[in-house]
N, CA, C and O atoms as a GROMACS GRO file, in nm:
protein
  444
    1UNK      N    1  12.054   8.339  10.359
    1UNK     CA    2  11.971   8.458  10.359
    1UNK      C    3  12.007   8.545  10.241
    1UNK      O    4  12.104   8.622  10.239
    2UNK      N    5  11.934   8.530  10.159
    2UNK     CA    6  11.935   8.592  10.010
    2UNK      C    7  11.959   8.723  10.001
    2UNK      O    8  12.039   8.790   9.935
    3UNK      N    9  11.846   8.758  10.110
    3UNK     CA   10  11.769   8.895  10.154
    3UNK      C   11  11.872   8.989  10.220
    3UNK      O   12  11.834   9.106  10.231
    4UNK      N   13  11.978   8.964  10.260
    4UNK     CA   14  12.092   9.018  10.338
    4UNK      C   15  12.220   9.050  10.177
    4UNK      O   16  12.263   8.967  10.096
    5UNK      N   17  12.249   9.214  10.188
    5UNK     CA   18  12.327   9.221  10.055
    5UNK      C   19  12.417   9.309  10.112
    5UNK      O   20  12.402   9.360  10.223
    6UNK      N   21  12.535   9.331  10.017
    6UNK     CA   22  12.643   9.418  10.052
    6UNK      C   23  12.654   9.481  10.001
    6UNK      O   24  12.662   9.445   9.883
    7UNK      N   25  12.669   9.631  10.028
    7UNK     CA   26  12.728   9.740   9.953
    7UNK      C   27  12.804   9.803   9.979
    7UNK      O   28  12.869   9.774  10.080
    8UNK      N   29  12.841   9.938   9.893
    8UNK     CA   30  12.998  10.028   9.923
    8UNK      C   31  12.896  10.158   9.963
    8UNK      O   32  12.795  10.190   9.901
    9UNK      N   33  12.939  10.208  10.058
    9UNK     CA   34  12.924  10.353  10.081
    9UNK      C   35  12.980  10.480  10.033
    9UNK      O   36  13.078  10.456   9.962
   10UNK      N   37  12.949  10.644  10.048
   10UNK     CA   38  13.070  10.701   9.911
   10UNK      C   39  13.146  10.714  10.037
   10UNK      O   40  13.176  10.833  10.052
   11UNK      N   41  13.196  10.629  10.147
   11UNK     CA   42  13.327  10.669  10.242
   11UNK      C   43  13.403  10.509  10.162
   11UNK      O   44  13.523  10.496  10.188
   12UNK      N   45  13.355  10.422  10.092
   12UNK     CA   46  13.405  10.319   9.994
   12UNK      C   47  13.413  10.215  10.140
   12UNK      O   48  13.481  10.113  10.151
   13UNK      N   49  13.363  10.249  10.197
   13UNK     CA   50  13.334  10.136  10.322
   13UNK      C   51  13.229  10.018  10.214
   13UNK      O   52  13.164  10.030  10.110
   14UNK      N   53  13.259   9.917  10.302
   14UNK     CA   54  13.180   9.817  10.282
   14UNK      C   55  13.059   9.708  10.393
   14UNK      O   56  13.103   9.612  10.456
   15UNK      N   57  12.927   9.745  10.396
   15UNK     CA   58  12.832   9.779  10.451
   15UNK      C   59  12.710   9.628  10.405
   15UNK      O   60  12.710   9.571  10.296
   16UNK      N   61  12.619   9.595  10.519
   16UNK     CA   62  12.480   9.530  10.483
   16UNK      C   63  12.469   9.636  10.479
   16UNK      O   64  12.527   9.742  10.501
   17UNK      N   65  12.267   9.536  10.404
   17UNK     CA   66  12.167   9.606  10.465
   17UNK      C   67  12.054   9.461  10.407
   17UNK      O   68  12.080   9.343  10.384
   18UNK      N   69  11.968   9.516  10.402
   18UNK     CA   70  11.894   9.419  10.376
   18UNK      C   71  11.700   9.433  10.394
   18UNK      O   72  11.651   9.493  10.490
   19UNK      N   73  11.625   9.372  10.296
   19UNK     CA   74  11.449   9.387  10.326
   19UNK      C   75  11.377   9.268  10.337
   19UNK      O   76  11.392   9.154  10.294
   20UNK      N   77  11.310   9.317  10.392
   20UNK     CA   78  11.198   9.188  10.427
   20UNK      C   79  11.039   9.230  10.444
   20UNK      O   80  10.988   9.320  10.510
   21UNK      N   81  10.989   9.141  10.371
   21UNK     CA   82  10.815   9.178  10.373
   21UNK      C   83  10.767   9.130  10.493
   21UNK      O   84  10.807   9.024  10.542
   22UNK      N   85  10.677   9.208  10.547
   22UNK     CA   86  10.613   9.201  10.682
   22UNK      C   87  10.465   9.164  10.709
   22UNK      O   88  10.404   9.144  10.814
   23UNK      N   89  10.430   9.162  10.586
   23UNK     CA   90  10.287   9.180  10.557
   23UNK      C   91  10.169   9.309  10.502
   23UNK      O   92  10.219   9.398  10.433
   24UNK      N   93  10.060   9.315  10.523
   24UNK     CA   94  10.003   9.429  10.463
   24UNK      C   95   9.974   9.488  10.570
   24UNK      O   96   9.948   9.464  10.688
   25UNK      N   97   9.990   9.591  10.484
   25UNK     CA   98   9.927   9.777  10.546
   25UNK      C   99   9.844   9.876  10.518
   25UNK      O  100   9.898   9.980  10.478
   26UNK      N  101   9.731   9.875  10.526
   26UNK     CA  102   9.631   9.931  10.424
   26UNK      C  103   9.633   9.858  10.313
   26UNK      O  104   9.583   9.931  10.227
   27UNK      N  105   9.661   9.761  10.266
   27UNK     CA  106   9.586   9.681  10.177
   27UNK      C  107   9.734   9.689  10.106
   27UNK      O  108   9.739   9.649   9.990
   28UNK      N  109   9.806   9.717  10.142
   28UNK     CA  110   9.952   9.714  10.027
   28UNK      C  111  10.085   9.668  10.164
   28UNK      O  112  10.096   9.688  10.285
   29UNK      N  113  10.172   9.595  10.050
   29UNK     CA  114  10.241   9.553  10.062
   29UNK      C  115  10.364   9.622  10.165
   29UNK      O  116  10.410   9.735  10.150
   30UNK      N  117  10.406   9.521  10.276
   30UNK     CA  118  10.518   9.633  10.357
   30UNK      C  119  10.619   9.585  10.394
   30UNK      O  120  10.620   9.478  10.456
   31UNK      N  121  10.727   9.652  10.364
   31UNK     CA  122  10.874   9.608  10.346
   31UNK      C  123  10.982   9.721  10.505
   31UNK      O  124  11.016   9.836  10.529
   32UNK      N  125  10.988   9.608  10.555
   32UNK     CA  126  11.103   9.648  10.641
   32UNK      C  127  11.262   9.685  10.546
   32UNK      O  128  11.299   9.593  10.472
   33UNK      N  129  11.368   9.836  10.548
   33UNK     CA  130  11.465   9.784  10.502
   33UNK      C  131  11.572   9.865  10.646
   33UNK      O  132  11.546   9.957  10.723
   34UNK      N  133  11.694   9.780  10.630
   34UNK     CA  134  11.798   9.831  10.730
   34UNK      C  135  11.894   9.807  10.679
   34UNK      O  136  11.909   9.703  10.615
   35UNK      N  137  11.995   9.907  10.696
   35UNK     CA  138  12.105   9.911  10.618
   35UNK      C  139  12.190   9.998  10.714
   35UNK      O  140  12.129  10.058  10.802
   36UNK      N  141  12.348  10.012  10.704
   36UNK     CA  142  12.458  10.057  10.781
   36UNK      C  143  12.536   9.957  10.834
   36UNK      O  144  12.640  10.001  10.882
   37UNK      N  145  12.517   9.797  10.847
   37UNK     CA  146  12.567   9.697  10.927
   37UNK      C  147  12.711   9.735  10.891
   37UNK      O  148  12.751   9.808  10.800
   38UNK      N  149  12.790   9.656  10.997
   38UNK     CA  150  12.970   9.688  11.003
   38UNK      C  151  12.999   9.523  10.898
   38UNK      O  152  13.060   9.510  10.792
   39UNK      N  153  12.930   9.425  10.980
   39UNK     CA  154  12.935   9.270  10.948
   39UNK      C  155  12.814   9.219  10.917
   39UNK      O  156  12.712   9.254  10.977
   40UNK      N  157  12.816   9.120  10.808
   40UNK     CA  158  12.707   8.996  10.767
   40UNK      C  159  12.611   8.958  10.879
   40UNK      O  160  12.488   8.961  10.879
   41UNK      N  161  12.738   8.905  11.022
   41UNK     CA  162  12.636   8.858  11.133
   41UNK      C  163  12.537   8.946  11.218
   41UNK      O  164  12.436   8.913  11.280
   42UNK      N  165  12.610   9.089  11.198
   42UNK     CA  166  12.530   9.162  11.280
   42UNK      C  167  12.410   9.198  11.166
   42UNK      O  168  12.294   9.176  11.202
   43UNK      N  169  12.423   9.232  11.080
   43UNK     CA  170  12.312   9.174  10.956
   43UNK      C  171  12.212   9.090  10.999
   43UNK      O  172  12.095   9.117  11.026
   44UNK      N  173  12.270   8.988  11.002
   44UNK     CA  174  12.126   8.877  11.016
   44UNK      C  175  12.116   8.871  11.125
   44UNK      O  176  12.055   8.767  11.147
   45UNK      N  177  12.146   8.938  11.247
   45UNK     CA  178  12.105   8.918  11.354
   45UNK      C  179  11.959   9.012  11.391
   45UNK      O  180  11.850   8.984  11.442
   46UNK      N  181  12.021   9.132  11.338
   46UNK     CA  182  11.855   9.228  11.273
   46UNK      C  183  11.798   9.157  11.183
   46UNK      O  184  11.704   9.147  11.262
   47UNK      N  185  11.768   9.106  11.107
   47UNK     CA  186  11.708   9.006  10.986
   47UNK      C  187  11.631   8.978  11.131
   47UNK      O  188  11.546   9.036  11.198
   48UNK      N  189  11.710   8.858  11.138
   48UNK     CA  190  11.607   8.782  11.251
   48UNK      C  191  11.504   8.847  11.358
   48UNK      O  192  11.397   8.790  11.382
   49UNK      N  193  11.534   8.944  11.409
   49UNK     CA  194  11.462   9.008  11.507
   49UNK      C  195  11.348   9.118  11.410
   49UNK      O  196  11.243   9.159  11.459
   50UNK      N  197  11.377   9.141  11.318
   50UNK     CA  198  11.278   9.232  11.232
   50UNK      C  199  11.182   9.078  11.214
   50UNK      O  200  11.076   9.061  11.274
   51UNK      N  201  11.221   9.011  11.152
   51UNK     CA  202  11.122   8.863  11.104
   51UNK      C  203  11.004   8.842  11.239
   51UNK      O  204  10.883   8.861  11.252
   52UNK      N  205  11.126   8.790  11.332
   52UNK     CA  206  11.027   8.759  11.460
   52UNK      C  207  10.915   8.866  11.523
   52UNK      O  208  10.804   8.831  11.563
   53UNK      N  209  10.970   9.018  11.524
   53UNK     CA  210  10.868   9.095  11.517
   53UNK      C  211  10.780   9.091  11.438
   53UNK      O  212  10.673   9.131  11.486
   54UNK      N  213  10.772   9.047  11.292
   54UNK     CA  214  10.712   9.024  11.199
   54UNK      C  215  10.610   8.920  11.278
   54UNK      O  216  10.515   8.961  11.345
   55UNK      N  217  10.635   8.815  11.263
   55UNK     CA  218  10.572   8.713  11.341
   55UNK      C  219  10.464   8.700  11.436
   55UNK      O  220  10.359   8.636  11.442
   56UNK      N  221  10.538   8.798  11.522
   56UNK     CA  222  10.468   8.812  11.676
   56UNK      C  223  10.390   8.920  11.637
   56UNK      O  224  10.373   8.992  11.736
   57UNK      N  225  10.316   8.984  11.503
   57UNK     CA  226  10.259   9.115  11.464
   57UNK      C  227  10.282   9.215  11.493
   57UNK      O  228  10.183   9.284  11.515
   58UNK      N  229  10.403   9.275  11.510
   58UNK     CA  230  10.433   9.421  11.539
   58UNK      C  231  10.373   9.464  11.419
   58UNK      O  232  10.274   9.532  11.443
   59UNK      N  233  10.394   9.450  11.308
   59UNK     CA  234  10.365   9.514  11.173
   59UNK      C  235  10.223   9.519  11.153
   59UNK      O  236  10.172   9.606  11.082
   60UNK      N  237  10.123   9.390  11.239
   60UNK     CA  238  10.020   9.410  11.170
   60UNK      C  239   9.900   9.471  11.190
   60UNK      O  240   9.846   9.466  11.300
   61UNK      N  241   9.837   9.540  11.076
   61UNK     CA  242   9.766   9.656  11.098
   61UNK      C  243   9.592   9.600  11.190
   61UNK      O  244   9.536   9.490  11.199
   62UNK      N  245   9.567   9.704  11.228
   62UNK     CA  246   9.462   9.696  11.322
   62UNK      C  247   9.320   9.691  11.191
   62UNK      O  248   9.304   9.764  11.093
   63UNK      N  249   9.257   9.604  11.227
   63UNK     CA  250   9.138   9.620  11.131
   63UNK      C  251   9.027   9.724  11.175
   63UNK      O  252   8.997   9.758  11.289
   64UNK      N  253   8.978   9.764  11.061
   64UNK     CA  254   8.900   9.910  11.076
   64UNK      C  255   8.713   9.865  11.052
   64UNK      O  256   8.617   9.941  11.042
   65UNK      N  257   8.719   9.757  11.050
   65UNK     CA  258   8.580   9.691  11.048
   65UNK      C  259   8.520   9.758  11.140
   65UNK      O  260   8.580   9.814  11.232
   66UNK      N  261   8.400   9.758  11.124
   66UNK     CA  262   8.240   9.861  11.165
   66UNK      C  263   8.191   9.729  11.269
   66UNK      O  264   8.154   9.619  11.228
   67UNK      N  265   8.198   9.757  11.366
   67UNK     CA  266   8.170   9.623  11.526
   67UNK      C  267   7.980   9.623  11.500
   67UNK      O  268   7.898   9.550  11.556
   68UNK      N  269   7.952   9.738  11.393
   68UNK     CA  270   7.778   9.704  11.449
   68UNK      C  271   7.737   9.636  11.306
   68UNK      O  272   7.624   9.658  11.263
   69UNK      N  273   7.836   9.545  11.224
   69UNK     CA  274   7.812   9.496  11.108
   69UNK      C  275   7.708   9.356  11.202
   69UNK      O  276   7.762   9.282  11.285
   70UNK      N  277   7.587   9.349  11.173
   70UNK     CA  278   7.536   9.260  11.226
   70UNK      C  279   7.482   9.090  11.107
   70UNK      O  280   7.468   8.968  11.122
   71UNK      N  281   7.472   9.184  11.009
   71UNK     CA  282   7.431   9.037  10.867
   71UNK      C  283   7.500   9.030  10.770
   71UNK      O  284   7.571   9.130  10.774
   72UNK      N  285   7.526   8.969  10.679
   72UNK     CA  286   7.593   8.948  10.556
   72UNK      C  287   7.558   9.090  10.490
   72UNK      O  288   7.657   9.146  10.444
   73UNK      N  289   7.409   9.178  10.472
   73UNK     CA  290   7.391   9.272  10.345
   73UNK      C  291   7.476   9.414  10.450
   73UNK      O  292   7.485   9.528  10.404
   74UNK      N  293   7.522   9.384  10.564
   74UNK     CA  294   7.551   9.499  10.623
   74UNK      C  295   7.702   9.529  10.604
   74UNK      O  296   7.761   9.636  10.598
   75UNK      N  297   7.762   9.357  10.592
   75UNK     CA  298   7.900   9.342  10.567
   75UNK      C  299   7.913   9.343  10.392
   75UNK      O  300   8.029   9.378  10.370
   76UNK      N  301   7.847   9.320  10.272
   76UNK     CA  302   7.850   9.397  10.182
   76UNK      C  303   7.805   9.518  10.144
   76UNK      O  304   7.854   9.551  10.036
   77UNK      N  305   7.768   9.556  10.167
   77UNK     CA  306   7.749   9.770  10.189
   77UNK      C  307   7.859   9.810  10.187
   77UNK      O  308   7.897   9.898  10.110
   78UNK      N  309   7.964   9.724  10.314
   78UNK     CA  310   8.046   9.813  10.397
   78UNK      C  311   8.147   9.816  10.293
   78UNK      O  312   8.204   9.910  10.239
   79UNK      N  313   8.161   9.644  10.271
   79UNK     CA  314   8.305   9.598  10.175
   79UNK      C  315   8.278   9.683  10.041
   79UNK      O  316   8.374   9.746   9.995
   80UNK      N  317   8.145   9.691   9.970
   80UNK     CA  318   8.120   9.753   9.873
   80UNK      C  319   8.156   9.890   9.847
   80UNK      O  320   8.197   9.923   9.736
   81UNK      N  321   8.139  10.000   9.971
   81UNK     CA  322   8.173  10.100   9.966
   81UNK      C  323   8.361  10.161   9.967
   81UNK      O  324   8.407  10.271   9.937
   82UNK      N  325   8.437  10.024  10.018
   82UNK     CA  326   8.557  10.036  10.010
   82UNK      C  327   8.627  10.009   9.888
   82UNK      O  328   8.714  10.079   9.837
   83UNK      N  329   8.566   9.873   9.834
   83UNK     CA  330   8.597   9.840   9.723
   83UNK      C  331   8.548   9.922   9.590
   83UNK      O  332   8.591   9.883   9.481
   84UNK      N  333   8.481  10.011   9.594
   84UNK     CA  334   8.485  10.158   9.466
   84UNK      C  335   8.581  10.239   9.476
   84UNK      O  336   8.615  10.314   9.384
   85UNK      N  337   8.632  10.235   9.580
   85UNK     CA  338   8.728  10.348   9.626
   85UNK      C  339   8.878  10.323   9.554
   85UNK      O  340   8.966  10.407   9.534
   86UNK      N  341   8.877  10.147   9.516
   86UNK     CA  342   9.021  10.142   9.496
   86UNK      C  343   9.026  10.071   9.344
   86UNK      O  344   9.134  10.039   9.295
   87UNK      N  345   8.902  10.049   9.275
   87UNK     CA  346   8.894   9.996   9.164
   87UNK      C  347   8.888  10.110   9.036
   87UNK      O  348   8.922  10.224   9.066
   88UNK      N  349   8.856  10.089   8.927
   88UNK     CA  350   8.789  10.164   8.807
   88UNK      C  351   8.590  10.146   8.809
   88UNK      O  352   8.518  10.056   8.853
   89UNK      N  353   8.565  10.251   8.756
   89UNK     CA  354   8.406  10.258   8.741
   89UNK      C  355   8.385  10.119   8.696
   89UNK      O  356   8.308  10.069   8.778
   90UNK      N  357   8.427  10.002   8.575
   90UNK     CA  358   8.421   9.956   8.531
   90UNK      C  359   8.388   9.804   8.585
   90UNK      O  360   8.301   9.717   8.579
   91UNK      N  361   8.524   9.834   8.647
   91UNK     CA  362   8.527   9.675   8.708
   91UNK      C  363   8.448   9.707   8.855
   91UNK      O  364   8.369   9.613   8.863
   92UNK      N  365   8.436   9.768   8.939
   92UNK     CA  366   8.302   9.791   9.045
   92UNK      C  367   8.210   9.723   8.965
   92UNK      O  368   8.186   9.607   8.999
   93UNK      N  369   8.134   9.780   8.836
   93UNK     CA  370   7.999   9.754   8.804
   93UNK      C  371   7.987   9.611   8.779
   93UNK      O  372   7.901   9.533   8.819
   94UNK      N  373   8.080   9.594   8.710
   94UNK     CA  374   8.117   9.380   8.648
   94UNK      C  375   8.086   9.299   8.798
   94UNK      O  376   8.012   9.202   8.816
   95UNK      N  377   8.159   9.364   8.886
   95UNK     CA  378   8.179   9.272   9.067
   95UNK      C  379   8.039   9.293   9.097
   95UNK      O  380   7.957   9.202   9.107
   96UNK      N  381   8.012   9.438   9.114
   96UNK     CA  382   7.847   9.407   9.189
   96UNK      C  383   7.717   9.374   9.134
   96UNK      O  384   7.620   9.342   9.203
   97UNK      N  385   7.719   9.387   8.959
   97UNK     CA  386   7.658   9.328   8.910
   97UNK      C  387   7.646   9.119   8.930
   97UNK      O  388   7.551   9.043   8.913
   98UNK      N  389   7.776   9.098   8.967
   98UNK     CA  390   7.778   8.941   8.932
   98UNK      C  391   7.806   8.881   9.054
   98UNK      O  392   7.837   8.764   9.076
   99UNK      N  393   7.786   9.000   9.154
   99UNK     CA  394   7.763   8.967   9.328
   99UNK      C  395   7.610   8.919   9.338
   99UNK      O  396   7.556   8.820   9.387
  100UNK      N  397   7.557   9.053   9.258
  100UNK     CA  398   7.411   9.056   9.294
  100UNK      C  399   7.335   8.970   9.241
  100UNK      O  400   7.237   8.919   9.295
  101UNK      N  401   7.394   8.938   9.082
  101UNK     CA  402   7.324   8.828   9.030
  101UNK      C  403   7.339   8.678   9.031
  101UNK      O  404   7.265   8.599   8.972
  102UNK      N  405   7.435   8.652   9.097
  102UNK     CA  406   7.428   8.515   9.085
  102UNK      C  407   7.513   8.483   9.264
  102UNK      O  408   7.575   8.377   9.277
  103UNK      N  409   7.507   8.566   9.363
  103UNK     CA  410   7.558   8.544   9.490
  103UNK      C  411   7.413   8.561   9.599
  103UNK      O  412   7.372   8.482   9.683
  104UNK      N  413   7.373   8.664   9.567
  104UNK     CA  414   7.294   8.721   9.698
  104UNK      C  415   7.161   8.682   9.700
  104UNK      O  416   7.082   8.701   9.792
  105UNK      N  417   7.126   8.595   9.531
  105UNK     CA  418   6.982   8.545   9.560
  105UNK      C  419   6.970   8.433   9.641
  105UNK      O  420   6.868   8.397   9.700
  106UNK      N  421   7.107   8.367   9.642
  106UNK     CA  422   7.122   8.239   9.689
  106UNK      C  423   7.134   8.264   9.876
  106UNK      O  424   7.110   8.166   9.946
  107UNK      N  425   7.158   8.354   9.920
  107UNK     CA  426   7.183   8.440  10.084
  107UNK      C  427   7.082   8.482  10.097
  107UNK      O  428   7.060   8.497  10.217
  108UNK      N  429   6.951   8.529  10.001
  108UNK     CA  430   6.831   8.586  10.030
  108UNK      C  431   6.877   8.721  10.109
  108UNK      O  432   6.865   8.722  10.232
  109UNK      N  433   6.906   8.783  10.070
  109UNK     CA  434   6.968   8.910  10.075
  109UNK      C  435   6.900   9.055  10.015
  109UNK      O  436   6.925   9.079   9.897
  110UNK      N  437   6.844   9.121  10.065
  110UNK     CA  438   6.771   9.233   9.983
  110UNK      C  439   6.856   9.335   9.950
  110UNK      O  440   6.879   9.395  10.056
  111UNK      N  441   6.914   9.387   9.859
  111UNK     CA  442   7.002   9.482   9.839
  111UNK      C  443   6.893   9.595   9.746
  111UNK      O  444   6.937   9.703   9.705
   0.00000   0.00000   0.00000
């Protein structure tokens, strides 16, 4: 376990701690960290139980999807309106330009 490291404290104690990615959270990246361990084993013994929570989705986020998305042009609206929010003017116009032109004629899609 790579992810498990040692350090000095300013009492010059010598201490884990250790991080681990859990998955996403709002669209970004999420890092469990714990640190204070006495020993290595009690270290990875949290390792392990942060992971398995990992696993079993404690971490993972609830999706915020719209339940009355009923067709494809209702589920791009939606994605469309999120995806300006986190891009540049620029690259929005390049995506929905080359959504619209060469994706949605083929879905018969009226936008």
């Amino acid at each position: 376990m790579s992810d498990i490291k040692a350090y000095t404290n300013k009492k010059g104690e010598k201490l884990y701690k250790f991080r681990i990615y859990v998955g996403l959270v709002d669209g970004k990246s999420k890092y469990v960290n714990r640190a204070g361990f006495r020993t290595k084993t009690e270290a990875k013994k949290a390792y392990q139980e942060v992971k398995f929570s990992a696993y079993q989705g404690e971490y993972r986020q609830e999706s915020n999807l719209d339940v009355n998305l009923r067709t494809f042009g209702d589920l791009y609206d939606f994605w469309l309106k999120q995806y300006k929010n986190t891009v540049r003017g620029s690259s929005y116009y390049v995506i929905k330009k080359g959504l619209d032109k060469n994706v949605y004629p083929y879905l018969k899609i009226n936008n």
